[in-house]
C-alpha positions in Angstrom: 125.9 77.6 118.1 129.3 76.8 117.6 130.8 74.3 115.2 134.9 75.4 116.2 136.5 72.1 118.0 137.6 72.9 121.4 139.2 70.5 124.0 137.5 69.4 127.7 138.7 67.1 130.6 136.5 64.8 132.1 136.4 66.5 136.1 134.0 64.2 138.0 132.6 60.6 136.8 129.1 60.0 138.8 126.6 57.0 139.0 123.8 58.9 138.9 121.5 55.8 138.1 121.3 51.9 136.9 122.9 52.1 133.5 123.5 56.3 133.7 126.3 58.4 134.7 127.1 61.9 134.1 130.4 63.3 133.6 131.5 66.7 134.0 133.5 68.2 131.7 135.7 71.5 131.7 137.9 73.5 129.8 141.4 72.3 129.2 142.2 76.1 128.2 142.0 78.8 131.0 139.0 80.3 129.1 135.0 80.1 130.1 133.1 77.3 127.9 131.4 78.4 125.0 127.9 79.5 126.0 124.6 77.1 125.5 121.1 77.1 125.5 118.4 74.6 126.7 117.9 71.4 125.1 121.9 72.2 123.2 123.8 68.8 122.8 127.5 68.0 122.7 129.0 66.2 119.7 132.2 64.3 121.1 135.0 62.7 119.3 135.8 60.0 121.9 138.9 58.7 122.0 138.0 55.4 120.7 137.5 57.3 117.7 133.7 57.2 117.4 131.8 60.6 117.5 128.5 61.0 119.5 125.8 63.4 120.7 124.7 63.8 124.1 122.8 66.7 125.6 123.7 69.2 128.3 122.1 68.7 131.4 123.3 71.5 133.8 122.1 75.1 134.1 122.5 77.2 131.3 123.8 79.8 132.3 126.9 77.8 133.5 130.1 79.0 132.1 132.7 76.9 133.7 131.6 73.7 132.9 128.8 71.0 131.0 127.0 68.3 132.4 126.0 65.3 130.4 124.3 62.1 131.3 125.0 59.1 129.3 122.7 55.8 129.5 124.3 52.3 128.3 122.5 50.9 125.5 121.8 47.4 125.8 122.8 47.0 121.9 125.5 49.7 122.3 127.3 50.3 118.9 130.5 51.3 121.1 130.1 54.9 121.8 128.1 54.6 125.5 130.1 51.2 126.1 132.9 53.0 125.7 131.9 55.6 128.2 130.6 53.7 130.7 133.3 51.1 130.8 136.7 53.4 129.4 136.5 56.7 130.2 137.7 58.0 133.2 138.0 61.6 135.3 141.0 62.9 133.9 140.6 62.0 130.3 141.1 64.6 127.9 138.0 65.0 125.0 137.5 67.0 121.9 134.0 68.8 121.6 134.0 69.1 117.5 130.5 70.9 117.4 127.8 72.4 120.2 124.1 72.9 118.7 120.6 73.3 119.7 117.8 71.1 117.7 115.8 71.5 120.8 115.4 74.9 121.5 113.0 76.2 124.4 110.5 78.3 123.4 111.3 81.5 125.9 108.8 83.4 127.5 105.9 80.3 127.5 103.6 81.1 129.9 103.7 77.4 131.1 105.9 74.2 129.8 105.0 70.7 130.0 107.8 68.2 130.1 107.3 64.1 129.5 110.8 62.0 129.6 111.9 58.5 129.0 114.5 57.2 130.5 117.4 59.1 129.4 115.7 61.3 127.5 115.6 63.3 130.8 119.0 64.6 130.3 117.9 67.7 127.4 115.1 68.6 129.4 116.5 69.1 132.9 118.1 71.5 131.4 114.7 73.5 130.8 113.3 72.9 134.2 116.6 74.8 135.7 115.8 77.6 133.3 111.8 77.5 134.5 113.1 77.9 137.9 115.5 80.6 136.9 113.1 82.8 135.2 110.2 81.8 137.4 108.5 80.2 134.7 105.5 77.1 135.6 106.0 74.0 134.5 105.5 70.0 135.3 107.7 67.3 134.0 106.1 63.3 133.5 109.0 61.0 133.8 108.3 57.0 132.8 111.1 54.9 133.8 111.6 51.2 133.9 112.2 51.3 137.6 113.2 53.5 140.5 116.3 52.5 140.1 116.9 53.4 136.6 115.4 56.9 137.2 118.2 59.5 136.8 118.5 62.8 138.8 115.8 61.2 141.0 117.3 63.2 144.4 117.6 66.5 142.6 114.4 66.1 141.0 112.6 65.4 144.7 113.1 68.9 145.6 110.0 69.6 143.4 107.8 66.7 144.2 104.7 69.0 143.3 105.5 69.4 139.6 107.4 66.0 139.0 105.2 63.2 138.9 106.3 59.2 137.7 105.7 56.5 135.8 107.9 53.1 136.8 106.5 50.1 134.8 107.6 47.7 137.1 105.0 49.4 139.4 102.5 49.8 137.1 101.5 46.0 136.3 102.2 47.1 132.8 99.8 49.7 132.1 100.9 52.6 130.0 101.6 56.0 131.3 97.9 57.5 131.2 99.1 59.8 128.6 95.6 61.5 127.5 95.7 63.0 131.4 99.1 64.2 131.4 98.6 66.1 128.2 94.6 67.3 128.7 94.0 70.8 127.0 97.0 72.7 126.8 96.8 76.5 128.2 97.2 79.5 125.6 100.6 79.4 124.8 101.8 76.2 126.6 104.8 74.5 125.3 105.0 70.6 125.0 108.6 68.7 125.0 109.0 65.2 125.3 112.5 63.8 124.5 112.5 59.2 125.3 112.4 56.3 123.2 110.5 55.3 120.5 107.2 54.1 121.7 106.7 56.7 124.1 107.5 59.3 121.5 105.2 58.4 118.9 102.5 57.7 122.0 102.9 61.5 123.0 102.6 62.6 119.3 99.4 60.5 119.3 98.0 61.9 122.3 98.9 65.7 121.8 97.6 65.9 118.8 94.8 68.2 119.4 98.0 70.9 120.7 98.5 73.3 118.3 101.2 72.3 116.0 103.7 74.8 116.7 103.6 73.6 120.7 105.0 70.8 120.8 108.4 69.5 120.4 110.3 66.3 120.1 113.8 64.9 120.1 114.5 61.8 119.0 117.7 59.6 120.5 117.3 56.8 117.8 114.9 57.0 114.4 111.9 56.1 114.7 110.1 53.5 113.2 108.5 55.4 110.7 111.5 57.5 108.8 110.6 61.8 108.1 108.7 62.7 111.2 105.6 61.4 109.6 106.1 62.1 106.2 104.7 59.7 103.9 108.1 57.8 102.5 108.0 56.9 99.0 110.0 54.1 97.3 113.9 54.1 96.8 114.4 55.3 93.5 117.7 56.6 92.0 117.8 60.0 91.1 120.7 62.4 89.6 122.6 64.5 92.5 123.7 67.9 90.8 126.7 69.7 92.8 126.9 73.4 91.8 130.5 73.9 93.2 131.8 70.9 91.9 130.6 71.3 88.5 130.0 67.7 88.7 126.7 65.1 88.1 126.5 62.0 90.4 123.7 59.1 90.0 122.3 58.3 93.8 121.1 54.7 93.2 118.1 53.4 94.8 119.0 51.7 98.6 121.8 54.4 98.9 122.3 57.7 100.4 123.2 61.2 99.2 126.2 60.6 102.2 127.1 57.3 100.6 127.5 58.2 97.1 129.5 61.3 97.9 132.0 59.3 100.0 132.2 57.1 97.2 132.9 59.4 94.9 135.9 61.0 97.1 134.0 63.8 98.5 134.0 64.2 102.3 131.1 66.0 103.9 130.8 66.2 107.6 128.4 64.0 109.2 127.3 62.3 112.4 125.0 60.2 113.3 123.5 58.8 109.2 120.1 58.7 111.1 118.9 62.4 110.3 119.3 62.6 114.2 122.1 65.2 114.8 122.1 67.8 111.5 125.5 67.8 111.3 125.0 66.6 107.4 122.7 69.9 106.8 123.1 70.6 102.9 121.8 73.6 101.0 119.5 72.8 98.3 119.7 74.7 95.4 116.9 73.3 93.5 114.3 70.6 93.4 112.1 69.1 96.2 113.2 66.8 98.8 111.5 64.1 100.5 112.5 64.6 104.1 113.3 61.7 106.4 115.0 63.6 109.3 113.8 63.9 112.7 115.2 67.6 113.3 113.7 69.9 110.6 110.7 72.1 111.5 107.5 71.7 109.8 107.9 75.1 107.8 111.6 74.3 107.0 110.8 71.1 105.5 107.5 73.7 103.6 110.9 75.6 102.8 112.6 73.0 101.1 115.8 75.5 101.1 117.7 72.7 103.5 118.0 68.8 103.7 119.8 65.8 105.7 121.8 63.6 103.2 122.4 61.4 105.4 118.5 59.8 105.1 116.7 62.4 102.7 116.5 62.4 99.4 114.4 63.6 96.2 111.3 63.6 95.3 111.8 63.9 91.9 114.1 62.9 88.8 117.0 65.2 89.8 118.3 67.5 92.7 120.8 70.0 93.2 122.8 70.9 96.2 125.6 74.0 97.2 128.4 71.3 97.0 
């Protein structure tokens, strides 16, 4: 979408939930925002000098602002600590990229939504865009408690389509997963954006969707690395850089993004977790084996594109447009 820095001011600071709040953001310049889509993410160079993604919760077509809703991680590595503890209405941010790995498929004749926890943030954004184009669609949030359920009163004014799962009122049963995805309609789009177990429990239970229906993002890696792609041992392998005219030796237990920093040679990057695609490299020749959690099933068929932050090669050598 747009990868040209821009700065934003924090407007409003809101506790929209245990452990979530959502900050409004607008322009520093006398200038509308650069435009998003549904499911687009910020990446934000905080002033504690950490950079982090977090997805665009407002409508759309908003021009004058962005929403985002950030949850504290219990084992916060300092970017939602930060936020929750440090930043404050009035503080000044730099946006250094806006991008979409979670497109909405326009012009579905229904969606289905399934959130956890936070992971509610990406996809309120769709439901305002259903509503706005009059498209049908249901959303199944799971939440650890009423409490911890973000955008809960804005989310009541559909209590047809919205339906819940709280644990703590569930005497620990599971979400009853096979019921909330049952035989999709022709054309029905699936996204489910949580944690880890629920994502992999969605995967598991829509499997009988047609593959190009359903859609996932991931907050954290999952347990098992490539979106399902069998992972073969570390091995090194030589790294061929066609700009550079140079040959580099990735050893085994490192990363594409390691050994280039070592080297000297700064790449931009993100996350490391294959997460964000901010470390999307050309690949000039040679096949990778993918560990990222953004690529598409026919651009990882492609092989034209990789993640050097976690991917690497399948083979002896590989060559990238560096």
């Amino acid at each position: 979408m747009t990868a040209t820095p821009f700065r934003v001011r924090v407007t409003e600071r809101t506790a929209e939930a245990r452990d979530v709040v959502t900050l409004e953001l607008r322009a520093t310049a006398d200038a509308p925002l650069p435009a998003f889509t549904p499911g687009a993410h910020l990446e934000l160079a905080l002033p504690n000098g950490l950079v982090r993604h977090y997805s665009l919760c407002n409508d759309s077509r908003e021009r004058d602002r962005y929403v985002i809703g950030v949850g504290r991680a219990p084992a916060s590595r300092g970017g939602s600590r930060y936020v929750h503890q440090s930043l404050s209405v009035g503080d000044s941010l730099t946006v250094t990229a806006l991008r979409n790995n979670f497109p909405l498929a326009e012009g579905a004749p229904a969606y289905r939504f399934v959130a956890g926890g936070i992971g509610i943030t990406p996809l309120l954004s769709m439901i305002r865009h259903c509503e706005a184009v009059g498209s049908p669609w249901s959303l199944l949030y799971c939440v650890r408690s009423r409490q911890r359920a973000a955008f809960h009163e804005e989310l009541a004014q559909w209590p047809g389509r919205v339906r819940y799962h709280v644990d703590e009122e569930s005497a620990g049963a599971p979400p009853d997963l096979a019921a909330a995805l049952a035989t999709p309609a022709g054309g029905e789009q699936l996204y489910c954006c949580g944690p880890d177990g629920l994502m992999r429990a969605v995967r598991e239970c829509s499997a009988h969707w047609p593959a190009a229906s359903v859609h996932f993002e991931w907050f954290s890696a999952p347990a098992e690395a490539g979106g399902g792609e069998a992972v073969a041992d570390d091995r090194a392998f030589e790294l061929v850089l066609r700009r550079q005219g140079r040959t580099l030796t990735v050893p085994a237990g490192r990363s594409i993004l390691d050994t280039l920093e070592e080297h000297g040679l700064m790449v931009p990057f993100a996350c490391r977790e294959g997460l964000c695609r901010t470390c999307e490299t050309a690949v000039c020749a040679g096949a990778v084996e993918h560990r990222d959690c953004v690529l598409s099933a026919a651009e990882r068929e492609a092989g034209t594109s990789m993640m050097i932050c976690v991917s690497r090669a399948r083979g002896e050598s590989l060559e990238l447009d560096l």
